[in-house]
C-alpha positions in Angstrom: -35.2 -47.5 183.6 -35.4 -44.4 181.5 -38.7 -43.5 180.1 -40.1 -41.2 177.8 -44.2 -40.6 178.6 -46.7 -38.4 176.7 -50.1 -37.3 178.0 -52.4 -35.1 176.1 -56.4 -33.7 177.5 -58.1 -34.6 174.4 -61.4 -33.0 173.5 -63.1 -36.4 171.5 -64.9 -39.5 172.8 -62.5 -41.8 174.4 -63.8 -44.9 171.4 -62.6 -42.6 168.7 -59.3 -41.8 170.2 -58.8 -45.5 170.8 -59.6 -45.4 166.6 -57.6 -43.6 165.7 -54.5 -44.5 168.1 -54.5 -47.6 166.8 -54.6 -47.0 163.0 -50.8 -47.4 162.4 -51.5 -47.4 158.9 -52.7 -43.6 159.2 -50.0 -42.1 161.6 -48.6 -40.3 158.4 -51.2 -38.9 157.9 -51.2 -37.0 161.5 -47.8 -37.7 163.5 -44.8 -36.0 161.7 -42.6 -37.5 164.8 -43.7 -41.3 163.4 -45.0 -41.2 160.1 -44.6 -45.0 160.2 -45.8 -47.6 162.4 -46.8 -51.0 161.6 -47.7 -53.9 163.9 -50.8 -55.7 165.7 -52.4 -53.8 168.8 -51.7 -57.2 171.1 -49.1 -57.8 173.7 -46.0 -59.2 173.0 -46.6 -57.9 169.0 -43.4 -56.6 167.4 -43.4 -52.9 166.0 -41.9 -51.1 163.0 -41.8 -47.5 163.3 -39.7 -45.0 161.5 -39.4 -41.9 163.9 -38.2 -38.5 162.2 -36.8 -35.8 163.9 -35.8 -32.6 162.0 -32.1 -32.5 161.5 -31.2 -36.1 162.4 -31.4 -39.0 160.1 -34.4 -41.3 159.9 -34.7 -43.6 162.9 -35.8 -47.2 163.1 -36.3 -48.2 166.6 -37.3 -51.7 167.1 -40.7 -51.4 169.3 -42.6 -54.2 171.8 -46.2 -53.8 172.4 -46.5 -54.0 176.5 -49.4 -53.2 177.4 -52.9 -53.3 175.8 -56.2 -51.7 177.9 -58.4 -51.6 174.7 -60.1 -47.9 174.5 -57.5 -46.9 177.5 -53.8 -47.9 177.4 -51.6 -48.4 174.6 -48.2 -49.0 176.4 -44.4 -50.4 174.1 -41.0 -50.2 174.9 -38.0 -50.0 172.3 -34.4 -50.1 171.6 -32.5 -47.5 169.3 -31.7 -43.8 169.3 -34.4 -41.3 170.9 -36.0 -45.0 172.5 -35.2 -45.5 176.8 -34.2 -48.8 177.3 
């Protein structure tokens, strides 16, 4: 299986990363990559995203929650362009 992981050191208290990571409602307001993502923060919940990538059209991947370790591990899977099956 192809996947695509991102890790980033972040200089915050790990309860207000976990905030803030799960706020779909605000990732406009600080992921240009996904400026939408809607959904519940439970396993098995379905995702809407739209993913932008600068000279491609708008993508709309359809998005699984996987995995949920509440202040820890926020883990989905997708299908659709730019998304590892």
């Amino acid at each position: 299986m192809r996947q695509f992981v991102a890790e980033i050191e972040i200089a915050a208290p790990a309860e207000r990363v976990w905030e803030i990571l799960t706020d779909f409602a605000a990732y406009r307001e600080w992921n240009p990559f996904m400026p939408r993502l809607d959904g519940e923060v439970r396993v098995g919940a379905r995702l809407r995203a739209r993913l932008v990538v600068a000279g491609a059209p708008t993508l709309r991947p359809r998005l699984r929650v996987t995995r949920v370790d509440s202040g820890r591990e926020l883990r989905w899977v997708g299908r659709g362009p730019l998304v590892p099956r």
